[in-house]
N, C-alpha and C positions, 0 to 999 in steps of 0.2 A: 370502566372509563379509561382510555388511553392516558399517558404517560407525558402531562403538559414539559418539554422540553425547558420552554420557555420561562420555567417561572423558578428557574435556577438565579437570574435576575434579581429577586425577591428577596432570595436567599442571602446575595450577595449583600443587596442593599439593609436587610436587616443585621446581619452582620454588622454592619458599620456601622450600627448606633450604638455598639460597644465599642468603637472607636478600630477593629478589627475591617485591615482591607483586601483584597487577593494579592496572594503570595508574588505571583506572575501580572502578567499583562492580561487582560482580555481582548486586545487586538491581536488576535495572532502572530500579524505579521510584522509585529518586533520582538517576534524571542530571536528571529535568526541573530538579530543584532547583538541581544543579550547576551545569546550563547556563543558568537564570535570572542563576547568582553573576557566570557570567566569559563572557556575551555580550550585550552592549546591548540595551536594551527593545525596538528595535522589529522586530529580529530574532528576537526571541524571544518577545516577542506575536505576532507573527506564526505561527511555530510553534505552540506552546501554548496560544493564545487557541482560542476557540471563538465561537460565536453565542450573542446576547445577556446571557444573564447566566452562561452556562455548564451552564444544565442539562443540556441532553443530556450533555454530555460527562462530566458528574458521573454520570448515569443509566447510562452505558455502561460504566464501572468498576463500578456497583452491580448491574447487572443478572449481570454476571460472578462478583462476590464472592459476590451472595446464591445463587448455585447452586455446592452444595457436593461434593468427588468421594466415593466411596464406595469404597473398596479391597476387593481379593479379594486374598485369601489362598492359599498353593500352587501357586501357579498357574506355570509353565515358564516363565520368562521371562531364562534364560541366555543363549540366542540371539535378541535384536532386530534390527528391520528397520525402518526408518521410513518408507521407498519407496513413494511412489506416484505413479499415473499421475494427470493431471490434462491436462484437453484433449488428450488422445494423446501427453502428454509426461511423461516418466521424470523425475521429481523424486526426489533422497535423502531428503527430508524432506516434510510435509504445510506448504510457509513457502514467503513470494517476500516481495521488496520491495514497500511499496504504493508509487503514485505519489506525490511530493511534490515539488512546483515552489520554482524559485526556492533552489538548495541552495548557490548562492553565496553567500545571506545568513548562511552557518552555517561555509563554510570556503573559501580560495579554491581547491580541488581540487575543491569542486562534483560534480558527476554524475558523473561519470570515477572518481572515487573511492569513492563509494556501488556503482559499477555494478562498479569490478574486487573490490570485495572479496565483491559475490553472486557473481562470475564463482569467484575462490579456491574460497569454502564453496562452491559449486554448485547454489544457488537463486535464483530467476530474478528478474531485476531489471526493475522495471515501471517504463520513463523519461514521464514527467510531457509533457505539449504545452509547460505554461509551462514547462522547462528553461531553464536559464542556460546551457546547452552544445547543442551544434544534437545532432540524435540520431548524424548519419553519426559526430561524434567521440566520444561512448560508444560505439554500437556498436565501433568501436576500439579501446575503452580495455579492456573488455571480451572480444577476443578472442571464440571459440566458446562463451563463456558465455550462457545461457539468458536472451533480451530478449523483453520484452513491451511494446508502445507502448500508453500513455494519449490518446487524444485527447477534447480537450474541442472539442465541434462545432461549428466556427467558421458563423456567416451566410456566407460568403463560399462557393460548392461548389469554388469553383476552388482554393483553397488547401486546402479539404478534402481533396478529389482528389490535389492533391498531396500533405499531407502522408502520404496511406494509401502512396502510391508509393512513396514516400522510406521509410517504413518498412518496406516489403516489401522494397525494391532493401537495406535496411542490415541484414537479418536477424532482424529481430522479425517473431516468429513468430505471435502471439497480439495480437487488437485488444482491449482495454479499452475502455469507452467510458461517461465519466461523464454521468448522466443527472443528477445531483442540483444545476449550479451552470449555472441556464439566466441566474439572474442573482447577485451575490455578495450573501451574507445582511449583516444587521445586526452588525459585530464592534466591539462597544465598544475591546479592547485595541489593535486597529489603528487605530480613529478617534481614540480619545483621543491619541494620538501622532502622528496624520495620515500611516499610513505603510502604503504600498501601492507595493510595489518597481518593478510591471509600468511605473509611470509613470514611473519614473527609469531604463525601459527596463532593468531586468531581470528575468527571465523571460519575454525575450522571443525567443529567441536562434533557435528555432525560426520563427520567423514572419519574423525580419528577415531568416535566411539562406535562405527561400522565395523561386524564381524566382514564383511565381503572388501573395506577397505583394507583391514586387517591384515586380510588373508593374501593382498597384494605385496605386502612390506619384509623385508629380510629380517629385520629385527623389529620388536615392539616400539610405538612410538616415542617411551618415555625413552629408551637406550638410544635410538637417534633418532631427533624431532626435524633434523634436516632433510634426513632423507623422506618421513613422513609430510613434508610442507613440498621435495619436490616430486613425490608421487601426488598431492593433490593437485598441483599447477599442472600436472601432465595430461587430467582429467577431468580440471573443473567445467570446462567446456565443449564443446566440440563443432567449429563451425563446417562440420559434412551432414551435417543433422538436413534432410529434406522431409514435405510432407508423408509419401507414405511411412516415413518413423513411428507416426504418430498410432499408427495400429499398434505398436508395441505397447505404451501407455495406456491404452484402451483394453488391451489384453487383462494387463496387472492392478490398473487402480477398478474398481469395485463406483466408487460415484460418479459428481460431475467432474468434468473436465475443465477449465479455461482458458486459454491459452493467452499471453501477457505482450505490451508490447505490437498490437495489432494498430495498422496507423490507414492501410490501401482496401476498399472495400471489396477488391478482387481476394483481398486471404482473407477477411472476414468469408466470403461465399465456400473458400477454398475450407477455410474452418470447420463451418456447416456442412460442407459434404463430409468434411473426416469422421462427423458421431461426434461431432465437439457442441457441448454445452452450453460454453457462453466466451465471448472476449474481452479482455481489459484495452480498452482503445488508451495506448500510454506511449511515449517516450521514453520512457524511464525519466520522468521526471529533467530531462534535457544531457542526462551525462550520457548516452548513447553515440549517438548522429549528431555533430555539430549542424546550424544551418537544414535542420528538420521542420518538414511541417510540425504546428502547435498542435498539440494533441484536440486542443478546444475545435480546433480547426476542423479535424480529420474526424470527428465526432459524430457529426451531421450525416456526412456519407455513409457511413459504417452502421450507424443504424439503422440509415432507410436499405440499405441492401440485407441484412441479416435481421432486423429488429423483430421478427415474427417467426424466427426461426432457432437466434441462439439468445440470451441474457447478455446483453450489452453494460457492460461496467466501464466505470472512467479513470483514469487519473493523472498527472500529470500538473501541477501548479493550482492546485486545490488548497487555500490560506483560508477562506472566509465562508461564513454563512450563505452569504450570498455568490460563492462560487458553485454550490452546491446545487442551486437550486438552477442557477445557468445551464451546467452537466445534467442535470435532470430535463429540463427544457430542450434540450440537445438533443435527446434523446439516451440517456445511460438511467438506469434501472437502479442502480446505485454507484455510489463515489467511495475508493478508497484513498484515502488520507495519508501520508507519511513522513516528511519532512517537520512538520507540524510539531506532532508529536514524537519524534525524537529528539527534538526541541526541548518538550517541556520535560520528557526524560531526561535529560544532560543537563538539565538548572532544577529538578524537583524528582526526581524519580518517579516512583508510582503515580504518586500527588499528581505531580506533573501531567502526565501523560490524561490522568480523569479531569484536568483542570482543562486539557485541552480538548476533551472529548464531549465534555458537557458547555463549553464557552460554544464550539463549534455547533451544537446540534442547538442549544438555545438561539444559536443566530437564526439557524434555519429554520426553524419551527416560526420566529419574529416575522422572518423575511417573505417568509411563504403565507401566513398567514397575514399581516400587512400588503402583501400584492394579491388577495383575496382567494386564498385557497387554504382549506381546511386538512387536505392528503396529497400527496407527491402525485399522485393520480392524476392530477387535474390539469398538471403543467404540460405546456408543450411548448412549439417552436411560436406558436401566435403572443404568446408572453413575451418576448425579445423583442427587441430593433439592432440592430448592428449598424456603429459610429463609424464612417470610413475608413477603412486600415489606413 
């Protein structure tokens, strides 16, 4: 029998007849609050800032709110299943971790501890290029849990090369690959502060413990860590990167592909002719593109042009249960999560991070189940109404 989400609930409320109540919120959308109270500005502008003046990321919660679910009635939903396949992998739920770098600014258990408590719940944790922890020691921390590597496309092929290697030889099985941050947008909350970690050589942990980054450097990095921070800067990026590149990637990584950051249903198409896998229809979460379509937005398109050809994933202002089940009705195959839970990592560590993984998929399982559906399966665009923008 499937894996009732929902009856986490229970738990809770039994709990509390020892007078015991959750650590954290189970509304999600007040840890940001929390986490602004009781972790420094630039930690947490970091996190929660967005580009420019924050519209998109305003737009990305509003694009969610304004489409409303519509419940059915009667409907069998004793027996749930929340199960499904995604790039040829068994997920218990339609969730994974998104990537987020740099997770030492929020706790010093960092990625090891985001990654073992997806490994617990058993949805798959998507480790970040900028990691503060090199990937071989998540993939450890983690055991046989479900890993997915981000890479952001460095100028350099040789350290490319390597790090698709390193990623195949550590067990992630799935390549990500963000399209959207060829160079970093305009973030007022990080400038106003002057604060960009990768300079103070963190999130960089992955590049410094590369034999091909290595082999770039005049002296080793611990003899000078400046010069190691501005050979990273020189090639964390590269905005000459065009589609045919993409055969390079194809060459080297071994599984799927998905490419991150897909918003126009013309590179969804363009995707699909490259041998690409699946899309993550994202913003980045709104720190990108100020004044961008809402990922929720650009959702709809994106699927109906590729949805029978690549795995359509979402993300982008994904707080609740009930966002989850919207992006699913959208059409996305699954939702990754990330703000969320680096949230409850920076106020609870591991804890954290399972508190928000289980509060999140209990809603969902609630929500979907209360609007009369027993599998993700069932959801489509007929479940929605959409409130006038």
């Amino acid at each position: 029998m499937a894996k009732h989400w929902a009856d986490f609930q229970y738990e809770i409320y039994l709990n509390g007849t020892t007078g015991a109540v959750p650590r954290l919120p189970t509304d999600l959308t007040r840890l940001e609050e929390l986490t602004e109270r009781r972790l420094g500005p630039g930690p947490v502008g970091y996190v929660a800032g967005s580009a420019g003046d924050g519209s998109t990321a305003r737009a990305n919660r509003e694009a969610l709110r304004r489409r409303r679910i519509v419940p059915r009635m009667l409907r069998d939903v004793h027996e749930r299943d929340l199960s499904v396949e995604v790039l040829g992998r068994a997920l218990p739920a339609p969730l994974a971790l998104a990537p987020v770098g740099v997770l030492s600014i929020m706790h010093p258990d960092a990625e090891p501890a985001a990654a073992r408590a997806a490994a617990v719940q058993g949805v798959p944790y998507i480790l970040s290029s900028a990691s503060s922890t090199p990937m071989e020691e998540v993939a450890e921390a983690m055991g046989d849990g479900e890993r997915w590597f981000q890479l952001y496309w460095p100028k350099d092929v040789e350290v490319a090369r390597s790090f698709l290697q390193r990623a195949g030889a550590a067990g992630y099985t799935a390549l990500v690959v963000t399209l959207d941050t060829p160079l970093l947008s305009w973030r007022p909350r990080d400038l106003d502060q002057a604060y960009l970690p990768f300079l103070r050589g963190v999130g960089t942990a992955n590049y410094f413990s590369d034999p091909a980054f290595r082999a770039g450097l005049a002296k080793p990095v611990h003899e000078d860590p400046d010069a190691a921070v501005m050979h990273f800067v020189g090639m964390f990026a590269d905005p000459g990167k065009t589609w045919p590149d993409l055969a390079f990637l194809r060459e080297h990584w071994d599984g799927p592909i998905v490419l991150k950051g897909v918003l126009h249903p013309d590179d969804a198409r363009l995707a699909a002719d490259a041998g690409m896998d699946g899309v993550v229809v994202s913003n980045h979460g709104g720190r990108q593109v100020a004044g961008s379509v809402a990922a929720a937005d650009a959702l709809p398109g994106v699927a109906e042009a590729v949805g029978d050809r690549l795995t359509v994933l979402f993300d982008s202002g994904v707080r609740t249960g009930d966002d989850v089940v919207k992006a699913l009705a959208l059409g996305a195959r699954a939702v990754l999560v990330g703000r969320p839970y680096v949230y409850g990592l920076g106020l609870d560590g591991q804890a954290g991070v399972e508190h928000v993984i289980r509060c999140l998929l209990a809603e969902l399982d609630l929500t979907l189940a209360l609007s009369g559906h027993a599998t993700p399966a069932t959801v489509g665009p007929a479940d929605l109404v959409a409130e006038p923008a």
